[in-house]
N, C-alpha and C positions, 0 to 999 in steps of 0.2 A: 492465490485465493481470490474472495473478490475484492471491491475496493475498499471496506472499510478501514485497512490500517495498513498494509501492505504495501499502502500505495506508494510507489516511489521507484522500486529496484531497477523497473524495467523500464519506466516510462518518463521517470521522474518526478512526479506531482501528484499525486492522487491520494491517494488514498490512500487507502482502505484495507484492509489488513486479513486478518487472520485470526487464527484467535485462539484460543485457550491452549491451555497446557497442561500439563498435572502430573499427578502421580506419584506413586510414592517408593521406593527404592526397594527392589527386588528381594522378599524374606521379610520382609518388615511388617507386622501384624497391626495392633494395636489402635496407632493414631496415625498414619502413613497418609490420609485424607489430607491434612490441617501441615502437612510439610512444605503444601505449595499454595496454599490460599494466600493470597496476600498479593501485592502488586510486583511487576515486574515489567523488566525495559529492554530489548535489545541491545544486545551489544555489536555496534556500528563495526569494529574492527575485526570483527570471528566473519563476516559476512562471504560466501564465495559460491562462484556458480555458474552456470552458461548461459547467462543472458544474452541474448544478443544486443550489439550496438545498435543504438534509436539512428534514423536517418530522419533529417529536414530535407526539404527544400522548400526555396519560397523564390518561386522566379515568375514574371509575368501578372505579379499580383495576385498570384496565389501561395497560400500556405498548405501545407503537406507534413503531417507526419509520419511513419510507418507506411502501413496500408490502410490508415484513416483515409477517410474522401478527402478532395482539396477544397479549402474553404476560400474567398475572396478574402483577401486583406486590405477591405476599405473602412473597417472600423462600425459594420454595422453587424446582425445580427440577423444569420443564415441558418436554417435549417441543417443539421444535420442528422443522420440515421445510422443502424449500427450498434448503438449503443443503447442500455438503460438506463445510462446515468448522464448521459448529457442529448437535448433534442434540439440547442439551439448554441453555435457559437459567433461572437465577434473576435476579428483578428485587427492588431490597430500597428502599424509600420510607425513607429516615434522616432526611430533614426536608425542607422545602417547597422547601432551595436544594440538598441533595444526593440523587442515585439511586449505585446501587452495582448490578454487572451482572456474573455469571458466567458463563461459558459454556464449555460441554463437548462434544467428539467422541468416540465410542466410549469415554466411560465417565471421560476423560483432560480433563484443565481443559486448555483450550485460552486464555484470554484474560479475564480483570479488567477491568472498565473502571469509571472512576469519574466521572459525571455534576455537573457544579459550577456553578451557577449564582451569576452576581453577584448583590451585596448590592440590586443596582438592577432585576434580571433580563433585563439587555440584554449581556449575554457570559454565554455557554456555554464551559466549559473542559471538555476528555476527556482523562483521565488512564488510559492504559492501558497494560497490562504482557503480551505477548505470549509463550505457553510452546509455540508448535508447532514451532519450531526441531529441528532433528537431537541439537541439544546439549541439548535442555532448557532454558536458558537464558534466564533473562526479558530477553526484549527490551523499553522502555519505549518511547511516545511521549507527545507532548501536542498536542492541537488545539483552537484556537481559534475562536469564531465571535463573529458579532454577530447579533442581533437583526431579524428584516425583520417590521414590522407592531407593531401595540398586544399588550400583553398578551390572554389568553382569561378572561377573569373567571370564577372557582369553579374551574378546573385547574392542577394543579401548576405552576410559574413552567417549567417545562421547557417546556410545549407552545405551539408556535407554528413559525414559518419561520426558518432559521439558516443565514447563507452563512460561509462559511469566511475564516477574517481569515489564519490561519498554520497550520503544523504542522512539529513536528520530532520528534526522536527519536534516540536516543542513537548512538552509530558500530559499535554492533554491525550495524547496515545497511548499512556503506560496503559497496560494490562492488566484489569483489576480482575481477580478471578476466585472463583469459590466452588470444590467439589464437599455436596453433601450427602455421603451414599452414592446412590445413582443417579442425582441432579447436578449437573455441572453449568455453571455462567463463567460469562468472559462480557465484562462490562469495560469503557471506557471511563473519565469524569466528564463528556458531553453526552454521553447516556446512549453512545453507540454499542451495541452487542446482541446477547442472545440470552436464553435461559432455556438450557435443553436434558432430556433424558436420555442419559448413556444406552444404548443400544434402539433406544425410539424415535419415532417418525423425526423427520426435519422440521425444523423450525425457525421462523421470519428471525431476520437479520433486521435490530432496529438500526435506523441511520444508514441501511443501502437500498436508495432509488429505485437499483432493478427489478427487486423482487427475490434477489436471491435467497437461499436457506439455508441452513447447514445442520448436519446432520452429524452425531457422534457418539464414536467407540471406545471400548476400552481395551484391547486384546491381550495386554498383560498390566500386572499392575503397577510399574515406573510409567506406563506409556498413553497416549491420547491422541486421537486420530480426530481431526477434523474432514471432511468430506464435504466441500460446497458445492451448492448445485445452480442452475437455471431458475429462472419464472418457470418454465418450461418442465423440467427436471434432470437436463441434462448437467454432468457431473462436469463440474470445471479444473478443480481446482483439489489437492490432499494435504492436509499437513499433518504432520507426522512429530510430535512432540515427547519425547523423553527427560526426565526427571534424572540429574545427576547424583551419584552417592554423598556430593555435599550439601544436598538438598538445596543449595541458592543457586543452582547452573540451570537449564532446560536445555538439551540442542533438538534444533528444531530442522525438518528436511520437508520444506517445501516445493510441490511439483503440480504444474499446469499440465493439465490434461490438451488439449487444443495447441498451443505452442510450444510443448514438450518442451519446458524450462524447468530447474532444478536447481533448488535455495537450499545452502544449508546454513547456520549462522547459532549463535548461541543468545539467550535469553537470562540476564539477571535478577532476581531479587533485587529489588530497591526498600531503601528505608526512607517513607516520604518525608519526615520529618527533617532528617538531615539531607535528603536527597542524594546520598553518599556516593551513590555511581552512576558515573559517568552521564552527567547531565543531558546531554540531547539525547534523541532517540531516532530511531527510525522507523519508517513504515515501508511496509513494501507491496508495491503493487505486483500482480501476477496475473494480471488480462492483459490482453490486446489491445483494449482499449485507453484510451486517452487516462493517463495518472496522475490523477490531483492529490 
């Protein structure tokens, strides 16, 4: 999807998510709407999918991830392009097991990330703090990887292949949501989301930089289709959301159009009050680009 909450699976840090859900269980007449209102969280351990492993490298003073541009890692504050959610990065070398990583849109920090390597250099930890929110409000995460392959002798202990072990991130991400009829929202508690009409035009993603939209169906009634798209209009991004017969499950099958990647994971009911399940959460990112 794009980056508002998603962000994370592929890239590890970003963002940005995805969004709603609904529906109400197949035969159910009545009040089937008011089954799935209410907040909801990820479940971090149902998660599974063909992401591919993130590659670093950072040799020669320069930083590299994927097929981002390389940036200089002198600690200042380079241009870069590609993207709508980030136009300008610093990369900062603190030592052979830490990098540290700013990143800016139209002028405004958009995203911290802090690169951690073990004392062994076989786990990658991302420590990042998300400020593109409505509210301003640093959203946090952390992701996890392991190691795929020997070390690269002479480059920073960061560069080599890392597949993703976990990712969580604090409940400013849960999923607040509400179908009315044929109005459906998908709100954060930093005021990231949407408010859109089931089968009508697309419409602004508040809290995502790029412009993106989204756009959403209902094609049976357990189920909820999200469809993101471009500034542009081009379709990125489907999520695919089903309502389980015990009304506090969603599973959810997330798929990138462009990197033909394929999320499937399931989505909780939480009770904010006692916070009852499973306290961290995830977000998952599902661009190419860089994930805060």
């Amino acid at each position: 999807m794009n980056k508002r909450t998603y962000a994370l699976l592929l890239n590890g840090a970003i963002l940005n998510a995805f969004a709603a859900v609904l529906v109400c269980t197949s035969g159910v007449a009545a009040s089937p709407d008011r089954s799935f209102n209410g907040r909801w969280r990820i479940d971090t351990a149902s998660l599974k999918g063909n992401a591919p492993p993130t590659t670093f490298v950072l040799t020669g003073g320069n930083f590299k991830r994927d097929e981002n541009e390389a940036v200089k890692a002198d600690g200042q504050l380079h241009r870069v392009s590609g993207s709508g959610y980030v136009d300008e990065q610093s990369i900062f070398i603190e030592n052979d097991h830490v990098i540290k990583e700013v990143d800016k849109v139209h002028a405004k920090l958009a995203y911290t990330v802090e690169y951690v390597v073990s004392s062994d250099g076989n786990t990658l930890t991302w420590h990042v703090a998300s400020f593109t929110s409505p509210s301003g409000q640093a959203v946090t995460s952390e992701t996890v990887m392991r190691r795929i392959g020997p070390l690269t002798k002479g480059a920073h202990l960061i560069t080599g292949r890392w597949k993703r072990v976990s990712v969580t991130a604090d409940s400013k991400n849960d999923w607040i949501m509400k179908l009315d009829g044929n109005r459906f929202s998908w709100r954060t508690d930093v005021g990231t989301g949407y408010n859109a009409t089931i089968g009508g035009k697309s419409v602004k993603i508040d809290g995502d930089n790029s412009g993106a939209r989204a756009q959403i169906t209902r094609p049976r009634p357990d189920t909820i289709v999200e469809t993101d798209l471009s500034a542009n209009g081009r379709r990125d991004a489907v999520l695919t959301m089903q309502l389980m017969p015990d009304r506090n499950t969603i599973r959810a099958t997330a798929l990138t159009i462009r990197m033909k990647t394929s999320t499937t994971f399931y989505v909780r009911r939480v009770d904010k009050k006692s916070e009852s399940f499973n306290k961290p959460e995830v977000r998952i990112c599902l661009s190419i680009d860089t994930c805060r």
